[in-house]
SEMAR-533344 format. One record per residue (C-alpha): x, y, z; residue in one letter. Coordinates in Angstrom, 3 decimals. Example, Ala and Ser with C-alpha at 12.3 -4.5 7.8 and 13.67 -1.06 7.14 Angstrom:
BEGIN
12.300  -4.500  7.800  A
13.670  -1.060  7.140  S
***
This chain:
BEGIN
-73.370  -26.379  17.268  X
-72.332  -22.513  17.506  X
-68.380  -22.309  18.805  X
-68.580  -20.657  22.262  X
-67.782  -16.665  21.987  X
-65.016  -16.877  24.331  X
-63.206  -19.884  22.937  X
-63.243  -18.236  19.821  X
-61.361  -15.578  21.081  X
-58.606  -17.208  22.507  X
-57.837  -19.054  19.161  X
-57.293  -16.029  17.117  X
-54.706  -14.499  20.128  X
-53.200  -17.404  19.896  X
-52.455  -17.115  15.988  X
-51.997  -13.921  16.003  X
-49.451  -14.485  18.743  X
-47.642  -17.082  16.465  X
-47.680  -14.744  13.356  X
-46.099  -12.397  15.626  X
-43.197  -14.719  17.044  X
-42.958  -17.549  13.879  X
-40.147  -16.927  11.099  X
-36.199  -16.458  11.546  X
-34.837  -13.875  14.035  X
-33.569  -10.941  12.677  X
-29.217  -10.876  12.067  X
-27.792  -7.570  13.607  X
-24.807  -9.314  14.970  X
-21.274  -7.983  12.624  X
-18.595  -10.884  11.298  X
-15.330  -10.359  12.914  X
-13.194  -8.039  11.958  X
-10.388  -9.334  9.336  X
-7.115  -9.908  10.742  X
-3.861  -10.634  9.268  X
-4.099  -8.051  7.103  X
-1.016  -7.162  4.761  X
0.014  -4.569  1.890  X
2.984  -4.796  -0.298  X
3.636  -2.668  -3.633  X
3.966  -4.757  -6.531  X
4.786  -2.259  -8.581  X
4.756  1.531  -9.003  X
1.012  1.302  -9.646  X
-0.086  -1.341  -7.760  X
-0.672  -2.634  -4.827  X
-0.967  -6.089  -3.244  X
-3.590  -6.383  -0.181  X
-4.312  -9.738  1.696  X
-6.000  -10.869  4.881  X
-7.285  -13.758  6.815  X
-10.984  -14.926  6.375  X
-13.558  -13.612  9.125  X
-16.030  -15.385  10.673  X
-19.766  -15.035  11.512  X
-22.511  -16.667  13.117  X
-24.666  -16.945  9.799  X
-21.700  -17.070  7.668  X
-19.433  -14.503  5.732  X
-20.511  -13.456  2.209  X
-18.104  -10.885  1.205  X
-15.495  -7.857  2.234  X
-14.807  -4.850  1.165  X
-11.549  -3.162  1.021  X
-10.674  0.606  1.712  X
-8.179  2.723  0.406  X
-7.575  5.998  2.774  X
-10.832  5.052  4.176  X
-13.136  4.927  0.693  X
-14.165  2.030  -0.427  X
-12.114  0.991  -4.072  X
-12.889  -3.333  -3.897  X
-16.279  -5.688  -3.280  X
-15.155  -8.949  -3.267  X
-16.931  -12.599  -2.708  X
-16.298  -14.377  0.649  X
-14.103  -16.919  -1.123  X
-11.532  -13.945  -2.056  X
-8.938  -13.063  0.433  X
-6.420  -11.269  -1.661  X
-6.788  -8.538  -4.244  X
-4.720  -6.431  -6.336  X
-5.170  -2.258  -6.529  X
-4.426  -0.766  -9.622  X
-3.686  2.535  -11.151  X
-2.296  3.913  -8.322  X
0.453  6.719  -8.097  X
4.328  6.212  -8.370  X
6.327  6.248  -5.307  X
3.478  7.280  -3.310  X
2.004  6.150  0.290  X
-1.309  4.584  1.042  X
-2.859  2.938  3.520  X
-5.702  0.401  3.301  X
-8.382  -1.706  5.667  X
-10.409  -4.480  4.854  X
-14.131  -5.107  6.093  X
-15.863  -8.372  5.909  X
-19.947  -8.196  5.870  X
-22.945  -10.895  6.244  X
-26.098  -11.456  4.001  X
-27.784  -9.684  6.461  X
-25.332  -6.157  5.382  X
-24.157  -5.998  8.835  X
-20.610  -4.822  8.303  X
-17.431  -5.992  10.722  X
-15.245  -2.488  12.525  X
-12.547  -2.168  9.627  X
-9.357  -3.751  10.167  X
-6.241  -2.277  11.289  X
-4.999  0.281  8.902  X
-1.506  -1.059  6.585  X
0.344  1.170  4.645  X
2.126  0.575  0.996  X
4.011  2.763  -0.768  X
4.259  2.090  -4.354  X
7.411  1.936  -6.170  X
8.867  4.653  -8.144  X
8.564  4.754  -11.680  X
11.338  3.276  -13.874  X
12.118  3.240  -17.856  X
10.377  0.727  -19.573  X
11.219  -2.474  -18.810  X
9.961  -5.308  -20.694  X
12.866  -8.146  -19.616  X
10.771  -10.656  -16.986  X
13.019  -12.267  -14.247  X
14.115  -15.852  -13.935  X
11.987  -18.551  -12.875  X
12.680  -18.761  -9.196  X
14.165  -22.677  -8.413  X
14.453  -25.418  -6.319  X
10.703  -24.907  -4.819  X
9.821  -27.297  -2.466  X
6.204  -27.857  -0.537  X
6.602  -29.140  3.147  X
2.859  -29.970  4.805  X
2.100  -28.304  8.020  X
-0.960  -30.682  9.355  X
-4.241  -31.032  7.519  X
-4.764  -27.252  6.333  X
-1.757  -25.871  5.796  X
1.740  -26.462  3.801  X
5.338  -23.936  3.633  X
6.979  -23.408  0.378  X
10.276  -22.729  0.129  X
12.611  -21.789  -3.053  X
15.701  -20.389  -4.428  X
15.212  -16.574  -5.530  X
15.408  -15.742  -9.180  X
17.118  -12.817  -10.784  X
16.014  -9.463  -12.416  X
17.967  -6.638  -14.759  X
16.326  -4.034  -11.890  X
14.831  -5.879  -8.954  X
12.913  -8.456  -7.777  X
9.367  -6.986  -6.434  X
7.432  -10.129  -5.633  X
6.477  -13.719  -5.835  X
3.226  -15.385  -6.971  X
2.139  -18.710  -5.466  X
-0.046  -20.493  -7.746  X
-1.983  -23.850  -7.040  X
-3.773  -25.329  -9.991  X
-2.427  -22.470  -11.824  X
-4.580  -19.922  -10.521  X
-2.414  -17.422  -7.612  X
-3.536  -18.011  -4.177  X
-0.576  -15.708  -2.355  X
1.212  -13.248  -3.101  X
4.510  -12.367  -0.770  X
7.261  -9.420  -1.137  X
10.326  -10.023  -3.444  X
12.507  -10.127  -0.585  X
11.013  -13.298  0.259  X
11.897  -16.716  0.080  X
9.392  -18.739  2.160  X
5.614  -18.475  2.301  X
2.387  -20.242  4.258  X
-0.320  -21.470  2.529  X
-3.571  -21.883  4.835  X
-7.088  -23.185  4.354  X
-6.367  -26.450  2.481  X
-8.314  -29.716  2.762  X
-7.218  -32.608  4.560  X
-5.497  -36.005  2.889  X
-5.435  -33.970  -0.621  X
-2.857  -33.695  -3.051  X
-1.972  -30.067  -4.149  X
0.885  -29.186  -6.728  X
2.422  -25.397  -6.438  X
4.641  -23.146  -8.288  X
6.361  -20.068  -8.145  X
6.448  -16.942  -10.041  X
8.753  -13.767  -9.569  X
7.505  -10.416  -10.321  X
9.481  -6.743  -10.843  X
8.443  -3.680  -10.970  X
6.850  -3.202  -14.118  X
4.705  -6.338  -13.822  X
7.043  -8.616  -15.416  X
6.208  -11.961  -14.613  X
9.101  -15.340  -15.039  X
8.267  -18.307  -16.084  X
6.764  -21.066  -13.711  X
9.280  -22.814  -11.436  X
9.344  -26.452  -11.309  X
5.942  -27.752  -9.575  X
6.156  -29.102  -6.366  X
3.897  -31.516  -4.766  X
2.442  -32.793  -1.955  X
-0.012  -34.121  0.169  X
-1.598  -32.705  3.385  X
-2.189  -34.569  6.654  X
-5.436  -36.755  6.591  X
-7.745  -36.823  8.796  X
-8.131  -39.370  11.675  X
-9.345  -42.352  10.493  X
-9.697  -41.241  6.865  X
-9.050  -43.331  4.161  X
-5.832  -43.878  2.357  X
-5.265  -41.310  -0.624  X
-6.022  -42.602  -3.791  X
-4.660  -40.323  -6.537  X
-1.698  -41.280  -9.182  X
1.293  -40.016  -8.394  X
4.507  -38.935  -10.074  X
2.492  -36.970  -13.222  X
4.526  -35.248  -15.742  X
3.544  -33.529  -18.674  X
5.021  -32.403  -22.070  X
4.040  -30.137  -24.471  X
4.911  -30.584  -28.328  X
3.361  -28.969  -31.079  X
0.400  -30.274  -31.582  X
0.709  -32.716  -28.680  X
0.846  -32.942  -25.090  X
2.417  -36.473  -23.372  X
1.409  -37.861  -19.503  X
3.442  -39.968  -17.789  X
2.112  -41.513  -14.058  X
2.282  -44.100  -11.558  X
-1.492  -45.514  -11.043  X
-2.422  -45.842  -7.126  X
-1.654  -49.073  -4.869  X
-5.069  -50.778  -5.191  X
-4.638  -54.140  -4.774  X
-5.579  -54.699  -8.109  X
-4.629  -53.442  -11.386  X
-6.289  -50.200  -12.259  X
-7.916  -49.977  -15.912  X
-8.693  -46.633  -15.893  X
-8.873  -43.512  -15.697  X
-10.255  -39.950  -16.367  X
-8.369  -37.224  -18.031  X
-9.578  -33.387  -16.874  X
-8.480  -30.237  -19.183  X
-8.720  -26.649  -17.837  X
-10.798  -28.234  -14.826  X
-13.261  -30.045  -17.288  X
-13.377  -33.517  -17.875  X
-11.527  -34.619  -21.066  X
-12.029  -38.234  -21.760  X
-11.654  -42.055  -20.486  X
-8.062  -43.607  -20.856  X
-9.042  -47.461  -20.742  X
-6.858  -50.129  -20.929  X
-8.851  -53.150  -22.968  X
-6.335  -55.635  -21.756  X
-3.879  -55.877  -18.173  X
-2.624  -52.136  -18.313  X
1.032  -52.118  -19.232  X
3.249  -52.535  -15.596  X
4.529  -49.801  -14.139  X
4.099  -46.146  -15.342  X
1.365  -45.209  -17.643  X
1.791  -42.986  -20.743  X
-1.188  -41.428  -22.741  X
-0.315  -38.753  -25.443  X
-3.397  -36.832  -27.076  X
-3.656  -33.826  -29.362  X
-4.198  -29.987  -28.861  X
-4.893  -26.939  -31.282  X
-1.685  -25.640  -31.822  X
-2.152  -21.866  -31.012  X
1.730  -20.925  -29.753  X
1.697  -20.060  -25.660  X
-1.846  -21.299  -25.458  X
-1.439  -22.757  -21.353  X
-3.394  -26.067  -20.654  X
-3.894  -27.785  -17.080  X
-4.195  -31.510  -16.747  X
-5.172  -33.706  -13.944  X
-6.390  -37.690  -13.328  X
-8.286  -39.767  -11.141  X
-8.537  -43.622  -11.459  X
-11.478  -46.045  -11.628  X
-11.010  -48.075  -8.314  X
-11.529  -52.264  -7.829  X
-14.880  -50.765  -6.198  X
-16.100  -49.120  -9.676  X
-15.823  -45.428  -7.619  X
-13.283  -42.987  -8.542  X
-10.298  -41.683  -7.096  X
-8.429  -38.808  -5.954  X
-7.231  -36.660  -8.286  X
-3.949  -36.635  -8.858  X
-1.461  -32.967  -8.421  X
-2.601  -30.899  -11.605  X
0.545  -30.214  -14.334  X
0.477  -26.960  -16.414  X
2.000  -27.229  -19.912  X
2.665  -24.382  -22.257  X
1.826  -24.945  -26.414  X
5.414  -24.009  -27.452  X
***
Protein backbone atom coordinates (compact mmCIF):
# COMPACT_ATOMS: atom_id res chain seq x y z
CA UNK A 1 0.00 0.00 0.00
CA UNK A 2 1.24 3.59 -1.28
CA UNK A 3 2.45 5.80 2.04
CA UNK A 4 -0.07 8.69 2.25
CA UNK A 5 1.47 12.06 0.54
CA UNK A 6 1.09 14.00 3.58
CA UNK A 7 2.55 11.58 6.09
CA UNK A 8 5.39 11.42 4.00
CA UNK A 9 6.02 14.83 4.40
CA UNK A 10 6.05 15.19 7.89
CA UNK A 11 8.75 12.40 8.25
CA UNK A 12 11.36 14.06 6.23
CA UNK A 13 10.72 17.65 8.43
CA UNK A 14 11.11 15.76 11.07
CA UNK A 15 14.72 14.41 10.03
CA UNK A 16 15.66 17.15 8.61
CA UNK A 17 14.76 18.91 11.84
CA UNK A 18 17.02 16.41 13.79
CA UNK A 19 20.01 16.80 11.32
CA UNK A 20 19.59 20.33 12.04
CA UNK A 21 19.56 20.19 16.02
CA UNK A 22 21.60 16.50 16.60
CA UNK A 23 25.53 16.71 17.33
CA UNK A 24 27.47 18.72 20.19
CA UNK A 25 26.81 22.47 20.69
CA UNK A 26 29.25 24.64 19.51
CA UNK A 27 32.18 25.98 22.51
CA UNK A 28 32.47 29.88 22.31
CA UNK A 29 32.65 30.21 26.00
CA UNK A 30 36.79 31.45 27.05
CA UNK A 31 38.71 29.46 30.17
CA UNK A 32 39.35 31.83 32.91
CA UNK A 33 41.82 34.01 32.87
CA UNK A 34 45.19 32.75 34.72
CA UNK A 35 45.76 34.14 38.00
CA UNK A 36 48.60 34.03 40.29
CA UNK A 37 50.77 35.00 37.89
CA UNK A 38 54.55 35.72 38.84
CA UNK A 39 58.00 36.82 37.12
CA UNK A 40 61.35 36.68 38.66
CA UNK A 41 64.86 37.05 36.74
CA UNK A 42 66.90 34.12 37.08
CA UNK A 43 69.55 35.45 35.56
CA UNK A 44 70.71 38.29 33.28
CA UNK A 45 69.08 36.44 30.37
CA UNK A 46 66.38 34.81 31.71
CA UNK A 47 63.42 34.95 33.06
CA UNK A 48 61.23 32.82 35.34
CA UNK A 49 57.25 33.08 34.67
CA UNK A 50 54.61 31.01 36.67
CA UNK A 51 50.87 31.00 37.21
CA UNK A 52 47.96 29.13 38.56
CA UNK A 53 46.00 26.64 36.28
CA UNK A 54 42.65 28.06 34.64
CA UNK A 55 39.65 26.48 34.34
CA UNK A 56 36.97 25.80 31.67
CA UNK A 57 33.80 24.25 31.11
CA UNK A 58 35.19 21.68 28.43
CA UNK A 59 38.52 21.65 29.93
CA UNK A 60 41.90 23.62 29.50
CA UNK A 61 44.35 22.40 26.81
CA UNK A 62 47.06 24.86 26.82
CA UNK A 63 48.36 28.73 27.47
CA UNK A 64 50.26 30.88 25.93
CA UNK A 65 52.56 33.35 27.38
CA UNK A 66 53.33 37.02 26.20
CA UNK A 67 56.23 39.01 26.42
CA UNK A 68 55.39 42.98 25.93
CA UNK A 69 52.24 41.70 24.53
CA UNK A 70 53.72 39.12 21.60
CA UNK A 71 53.41 35.89 22.02
CA UNK A 72 57.24 34.08 22.79
CA UNK A 73 55.72 30.40 24.66
CA UNK A 74 52.81 27.58 23.66
CA UNK A 75 52.71 25.37 26.31
CA UNK A 76 50.47 22.06 27.21
CA UNK A 77 47.75 22.45 29.90
CA UNK A 78 49.83 20.36 32.29
CA UNK A 79 52.66 23.24 32.23
CA UNK A 80 52.31 26.07 34.59
CA UNK A 81 55.78 27.43 34.71
CA UNK A 82 58.25 28.27 31.98
CA UNK A 83 61.54 29.72 31.59
CA UNK A 84 62.36 32.82 28.87
CA UNK A 85 65.58 32.82 27.46
CA UNK A 86 67.94 35.02 25.63
CA UNK A 87 66.76 37.97 26.94
CA UNK A 88 68.73 41.32 27.53
CA UNK A 89 70.99 42.19 30.60
CA UNK A 90 69.66 44.39 33.20
CA UNK A 91 66.70 45.13 31.24
CA UNK A 92 62.75 45.39 32.09
CA UNK A 93 59.96 43.29 30.75
CA UNK A 94 56.75 42.58 31.42
CA UNK A 95 54.78 39.41 30.62
CA UNK A 96 50.93 37.87 30.65
CA UNK A 97 49.84 34.52 30.37
CA UNK A 98 46.63 33.25 28.39
CA UNK A 99 45.10 29.92 28.84
CA UNK A 100 42.89 28.56 25.67
CA UNK A 101 40.33 25.48 25.06
CA UNK A 102 40.24 22.83 22.19
CA UNK A 103 37.73 24.81 20.86
CA UNK A 104 40.73 28.02 20.34
CA UNK A 105 38.66 30.20 22.40
CA UNK A 106 41.32 32.18 24.20
CA UNK A 107 40.89 33.54 28.12
CA UNK A 108 41.44 38.00 28.47
CA UNK A 109 45.33 37.86 29.25
CA UNK A 110 46.33 38.00 32.71
CA UNK A 111 47.49 40.84 34.63
CA UNK A 112 50.66 42.22 33.27
CA UNK A 113 54.17 41.31 35.77
CA UNK A 114 57.24 42.85 35.20
CA UNK A 115 61.02 41.29 35.52
CA UNK A 116 63.97 42.90 35.07
CA UNK A 117 66.83 40.75 34.31
CA UNK A 118 70.01 40.91 36.08
CA UNK A 119 73.00 42.69 34.94
CA UNK A 120 75.68 40.99 33.36
CA UNK A 121 78.66 39.77 35.44
CA UNK A 122 82.27 38.14 34.58
CA UNK A 123 82.12 34.68 34.04
CA UNK A 124 81.28 32.77 36.72
CA UNK A 125 81.46 29.15 36.66
CA UNK A 126 81.59 28.43 40.79
CA UNK A 127 77.77 26.90 41.58
CA UNK A 128 76.47 27.71 45.16
CA UNK A 129 76.04 25.38 48.08
CA UNK A 130 73.41 22.94 48.37
CA UNK A 131 70.81 24.76 50.36
CA UNK A 132 70.14 22.53 53.93
CA UNK A 133 68.02 21.42 56.43
CA UNK A 134 64.85 21.18 53.89
CA UNK A 135 61.94 20.05 55.42
CA UNK A 136 58.26 19.21 53.74
CA UNK A 137 55.25 20.06 56.10
CA UNK A 138 51.66 18.82 54.37
CA UNK A 139 49.03 21.41 54.07
CA UNK A 140 45.73 19.02 53.59
CA UNK A 141 45.29 16.68 50.65
CA UNK A 142 46.78 18.97 47.73
CA UNK A 143 49.19 20.91 49.02
CA UNK A 144 52.61 20.76 51.23
CA UNK A 145 55.30 24.01 52.46
CA UNK A 146 58.94 23.49 52.19
CA UNK A 147 61.13 25.12 54.19
CA UNK A 148 65.18 25.21 54.24
CA UNK A 149 68.31 26.80 55.27
CA UNK A 150 69.76 29.17 52.39
CA UNK A 151 72.98 28.18 50.74
CA UNK A 152 75.86 30.39 49.80
CA UNK A 153 77.29 31.92 46.52
CA UNK A 154 80.88 33.79 45.56
CA UNK A 155 78.24 36.64 43.95
CA UNK A 156 74.65 36.01 44.93
CA UNK A 157 72.07 33.80 45.35
CA UNK A 158 69.34 34.33 42.39
CA UNK A 159 66.93 31.48 42.97
CA UNK A 160 65.77 28.16 44.17
CA UNK A 161 64.50 25.10 42.25
CA UNK A 162 61.96 22.75 43.83
CA UNK A 163 62.17 19.45 42.34
CA UNK A 164 59.79 16.39 43.01
CA UNK A 165 60.83 13.15 41.41
CA UNK A 166 63.68 15.07 40.16
CA UNK A 167 62.00 16.96 37.62
CA UNK A 168 61.42 21.12 38.92
CA UNK A 169 57.92 21.87 39.67
CA UNK A 170 58.62 25.65 41.28
CA UNK A 171 60.75 27.92 40.98
CA UNK A 172 60.92 30.93 43.82
CA UNK A 173 63.39 34.12 44.11
CA UNK A 174 66.81 33.65 45.88
CA UNK A 175 65.72 35.71 48.62
CA UNK A 176 63.51 33.02 49.57
CA UNK A 177 63.39 30.51 52.06
CA UNK A 178 59.89 28.96 52.07
CA UNK A 179 57.73 27.87 49.15
CA UNK A 180 53.97 26.21 48.44
CA UNK A 181 53.58 23.42 46.46
CA UNK A 182 49.83 23.01 45.10
CA UNK A 183 47.97 20.46 43.02
CA UNK A 184 49.15 17.21 44.68
CA UNK A 185 47.12 14.02 45.13
CA UNK A 186 45.66 12.94 48.21
CA UNK A 187 47.21 10.04 50.76
CA UNK A 188 50.50 10.04 48.39
CA UNK A 189 53.94 10.05 49.27
CA UNK A 190 56.11 12.76 47.52
CA UNK A 191 59.96 13.29 48.22
CA UNK A 192 61.42 17.02 47.38
CA UNK A 193 64.63 18.76 47.11
CA UNK A 194 66.16 21.92 46.75
CA UNK A 195 68.41 23.57 44.39
CA UNK A 196 70.02 27.18 44.53
CA UNK A 197 70.66 29.06 41.46
CA UNK A 198 72.99 32.48 40.71
CA UNK A 199 73.19 34.51 38.20
CA UNK A 200 74.93 32.82 35.58
CA UNK A 201 72.80 29.67 35.82
CA UNK A 202 74.88 27.93 38.25
CA UNK A 203 73.04 25.32 39.77
CA UNK A 204 74.24 23.45 43.64
CA UNK A 205 73.96 20.27 44.28
CA UNK A 206 70.62 18.64 45.55
CA UNK A 207 69.81 19.22 49.24
CA UNK A 208 68.95 16.38 51.35
CA UNK A 209 65.38 14.92 50.16
CA UNK A 210 62.63 15.43 52.25
CA UNK A 211 59.56 13.43 52.48
CA UNK A 212 56.21 13.21 53.14
CA UNK A 213 52.85 12.26 52.82
CA UNK A 214 49.71 14.34 52.03
CA UNK A 215 46.35 14.18 53.83
CA UNK A 216 44.11 11.21 52.59
CA UNK A 217 41.04 11.37 51.71
CA UNK A 218 37.96 10.54 53.89
CA UNK A 219 37.58 7.15 54.20
CA UNK A 220 40.53 6.20 51.98
CA UNK A 221 42.59 3.47 52.63
CA UNK A 222 45.71 3.35 54.67
CA UNK A 223 48.98 4.21 52.58
CA UNK A 224 50.81 1.40 51.56
CA UNK A 225 54.27 2.42 50.31
CA UNK A 226 57.83 1.47 52.08
CA UNK A 227 59.14 3.95 53.91
CA UNK A 228 62.51 5.18 55.09
CA UNK A 229 64.34 4.54 51.34
CA UNK A 230 67.87 5.47 50.98
CA UNK A 231 70.05 5.11 48.22
CA UNK A 232 73.84 4.94 47.45
CA UNK A 233 75.72 5.27 44.58
CA UNK A 234 79.19 3.41 44.06
CA UNK A 235 80.89 2.84 41.00
CA UNK A 236 79.35 0.48 39.32
CA UNK A 237 76.66 0.01 41.97
CA UNK A 238 73.82 1.57 43.52
CA UNK A 239 72.54 0.12 47.28
CA UNK A 240 68.57 0.47 48.72
CA UNK A 241 67.87 0.32 52.03
CA UNK A 242 63.80 0.36 53.27
CA UNK A 243 61.32 -0.47 55.74
CA UNK A 244 58.50 -2.73 53.89
CA UNK A 245 54.77 -1.48 54.82
CA UNK A 246 52.68 -2.73 58.01
CA UNK A 247 50.66 -5.49 56.29
CA UNK A 248 49.83 -7.84 58.62
CA UNK A 249 51.85 -10.20 57.00
CA UNK A 250 55.28 -10.40 55.81
CA UNK A 251 55.77 -8.81 52.46
CA UNK A 252 57.84 -10.95 49.77
CA UNK A 253 58.12 -8.53 47.35
CA UNK A 254 58.55 -6.00 45.56
CA UNK A 255 59.10 -3.95 42.31
CA UNK A 256 62.09 -1.87 41.60
CA UNK A 257 61.33 1.32 39.00
CA UNK A 258 64.49 3.16 37.22
CA UNK A 259 64.07 6.59 35.56
CA UNK A 260 60.15 5.99 35.99
CA UNK A 261 60.35 2.48 34.24
CA UNK A 262 59.99 -0.63 35.86
CA UNK A 263 63.33 -2.35 36.68
CA UNK A 264 62.81 -5.77 38.05
CA UNK A 265 61.16 -8.10 40.91
CA UNK A 266 63.12 -8.22 44.32
CA UNK A 267 61.63 -11.62 45.76
CA UNK A 268 62.41 -13.06 48.80
CA UNK A 269 62.27 -17.17 48.23
CA UNK A 270 62.15 -17.68 51.94
CA UNK A 271 60.59 -15.29 55.22
CA UNK A 272 62.23 -11.90 54.04
CA UNK A 273 65.01 -11.00 56.42
CA UNK A 274 63.24 -8.81 59.65
CA UNK A 275 63.39 -5.46 59.63
CA UNK A 276 64.92 -3.25 56.84
CA UNK A 277 65.44 -4.57 53.43
CA UNK A 278 68.65 -4.10 51.38
CA UNK A 279 68.93 -4.87 47.56
CA UNK A 280 72.17 -3.68 45.74
CA UNK A 281 72.19 -4.03 41.77
CA UNK A 282 74.53 -2.79 39.07
CA UNK A 283 74.68 0.34 36.73
CA UNK A 284 76.90 1.39 33.63
CA UNK A 285 79.40 3.34 35.11
CA UNK A 286 79.33 6.58 32.97
CA UNK A 287 80.69 9.34 35.81
CA UNK A 288 77.58 11.96 36.82
CA UNK A 289 75.18 9.78 34.93
CA UNK A 290 71.79 10.69 37.55
CA UNK A 291 69.42 7.66 38.18
CA UNK A 292 65.90 7.79 40.07
CA UNK A 293 64.64 4.84 42.03
CA UNK A 294 61.37 4.05 43.54
CA UNK A 295 59.32 0.70 45.06
CA UNK A 296 56.06 -0.62 45.60
CA UNK A 297 55.32 -3.96 47.43
CA UNK A 298 53.29 -7.05 46.51
CA UNK A 299 50.45 -6.94 49.20
CA UNK A 300 48.85 -10.27 51.31
CA UNK A 301 46.00 -9.51 48.58
CA UNK A 302 48.47 -10.27 45.48
CA UNK A 303 47.79 -6.23 44.40
CA UNK A 304 50.48 -3.79 44.60
CA UNK A 305 51.27 -0.98 46.65
CA UNK A 306 52.04 2.55 46.87
CA UNK A 307 55.04 3.61 45.72
CA UNK A 308 57.34 4.54 47.95
CA UNK A 309 59.18 8.60 47.94
CA UNK A 310 61.55 8.34 44.77
CA UNK A 311 65.64 8.74 45.74
CA UNK A 312 67.98 10.35 43.12
CA UNK A 313 71.57 9.03 43.12
CA UNK A 314 74.45 10.45 41.18
CA UNK A 315 77.18 7.72 39.34
CA UNK A 316 80.22 9.28 41.12
Amino acid sequence: MQRPLAASVLTVAALAIAACSGGPEKDTRSPTTPTGVTASAGSASTVHVMWSAATDDRGITGYEVYQQGRKVKDLPARTLMVDIVNLTPATPYTFTVRARDAAGNRSAPSAPVPATTLAATAQDRTPPTAPRALRATPTGSHAATLTWTPARDDTRITAYDVYQADARVHTVPGTATTARITGLRPGTVYSFTVRARDAAENSSPDSNPADLTTTPAPGAAPNTAPTNLKATATKGEITLTWTPPGTGAPVKEHQLYLNESFATTIVWGAEPPPGPATYTFTVPTTPGTRYSVKLRARLPDGTWGDFSAQRTVVVP
